[in-house]
N, C-alpha and C positions, 0 to 999 in steps of 0.2 A: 675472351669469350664473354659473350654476353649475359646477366643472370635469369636466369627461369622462375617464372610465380612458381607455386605450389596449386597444384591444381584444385579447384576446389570439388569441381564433380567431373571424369574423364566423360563421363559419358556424353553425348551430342544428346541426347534425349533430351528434348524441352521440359524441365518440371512443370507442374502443374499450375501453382506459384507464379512461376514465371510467363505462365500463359495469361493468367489473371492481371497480373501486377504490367504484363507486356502491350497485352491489348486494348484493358480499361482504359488505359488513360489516353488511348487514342481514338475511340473512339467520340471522346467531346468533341474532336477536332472534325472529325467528318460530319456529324451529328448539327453542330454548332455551322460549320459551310453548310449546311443543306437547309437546316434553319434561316440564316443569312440569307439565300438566293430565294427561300419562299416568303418572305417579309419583305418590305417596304417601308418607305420612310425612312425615321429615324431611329425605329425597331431593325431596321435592316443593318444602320451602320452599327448600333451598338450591340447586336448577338456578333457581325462579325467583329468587334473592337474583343468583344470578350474571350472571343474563342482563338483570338491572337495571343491576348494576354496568358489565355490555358495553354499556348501551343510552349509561348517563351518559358512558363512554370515548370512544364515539360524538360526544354531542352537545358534550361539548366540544371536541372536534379540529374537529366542524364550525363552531364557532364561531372556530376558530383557522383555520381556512382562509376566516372572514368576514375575519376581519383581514388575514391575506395580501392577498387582494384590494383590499384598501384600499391597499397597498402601491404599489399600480400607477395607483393617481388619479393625473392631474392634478391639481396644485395642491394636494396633500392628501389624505387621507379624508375623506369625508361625514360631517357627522350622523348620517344615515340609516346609515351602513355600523356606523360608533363603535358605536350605541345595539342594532342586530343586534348583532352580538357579545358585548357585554356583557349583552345579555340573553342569550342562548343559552347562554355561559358561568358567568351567574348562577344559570339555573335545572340547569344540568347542578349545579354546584357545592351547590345546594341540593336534588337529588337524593342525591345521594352522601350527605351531612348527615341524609337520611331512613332513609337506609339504615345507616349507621354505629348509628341512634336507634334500629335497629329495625319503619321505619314502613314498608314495603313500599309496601302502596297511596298513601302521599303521597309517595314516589320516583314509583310509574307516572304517578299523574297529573301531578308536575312534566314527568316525561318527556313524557307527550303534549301537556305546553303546549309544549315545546320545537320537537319534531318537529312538532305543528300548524302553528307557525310558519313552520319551512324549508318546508312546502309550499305556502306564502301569500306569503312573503316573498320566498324565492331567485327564483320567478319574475318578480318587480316588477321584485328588482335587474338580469334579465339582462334586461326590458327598457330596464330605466334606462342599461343599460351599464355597470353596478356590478359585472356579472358573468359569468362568460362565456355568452354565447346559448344554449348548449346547455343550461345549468341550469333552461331555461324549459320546455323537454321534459325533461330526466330527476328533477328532483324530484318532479314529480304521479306519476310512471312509480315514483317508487325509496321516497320516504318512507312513502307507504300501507302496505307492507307493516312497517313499524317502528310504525305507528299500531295497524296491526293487532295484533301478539304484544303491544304492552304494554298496547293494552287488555283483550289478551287476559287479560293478567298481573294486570293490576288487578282485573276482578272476578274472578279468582282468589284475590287476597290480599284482596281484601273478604267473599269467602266465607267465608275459613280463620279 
């Protein structure tokens, strides 16, 4: 049998918190693409280089807070937990590597495999109980908008 976290709130209710902490930081990302496509020049390339860079700051603290959660298994972390993580923090990590390289568009798309992910995956885990319930409502609710700016971003730096 496999072991169960401890739940930490049953409720599905999004705290308040987590509305804050879920939305801010995605908002630079659409904010930052929208800026990006109303600039020009080389105002244009660097709000979108920067808001690649906030996207990969992003995907790896979310990958750090897969691990957290694993924290709280019983009997351990999961496979399934381990193998999130380390991919979320693989592909932020080789985001930034894109971006260091100069490759804009293969940062955005590492980026959108990442964030595709958390909106496929986060809700499995919270109903697996890998995470808290509420993740099941606010990721469909919170990551689209992060899909959004960086594909926004992508065929923009596939343009340029």
């Amino acid at each position: 049998m496999r072991p169960r976290p401890v739940p930490q709130d049953a409720s599905p209710r999004i705290p308040w918190l987590s509305l804050i902490f879920g939305f801010g930081p995605m908002l630079p990302i659409v904010v930052g693409a929208a800026l990006a496509w109303a600039a020009s020049g080389e105002t244009r390339g660097l709000v979108a280089t920067l808001t690649l860079a906030w996207a990969c700051a992003i995907l790896t603290f979310l990958a750090g807070v897969r691990r957290g959660l694993s924290f709280r298994t019983v009997g351990g972390p999961t496979a399934a937990q381990m193998l999130t993580m380390m991919g979320l923090f693989s592909l932020g990590v080789a985001a930034v590597a894109a971006l260091v390289l100069g490759r804009d568009a293969l940062a955005a798309a590492l980026l959108l495999a990442g964030y595709g992910a958390l909106v496929v995956l986060d809700p499995i885990a919270a109903r697996e109980g890998e995470a808290p319930r509420h993740f099941a409502r606010l990721r469909p609710l919170q990551i689209p908008l992060a899909l959004a700016g960086l594909g926004a971003l992508l065929v923009l730096t596939l343009a340029a």
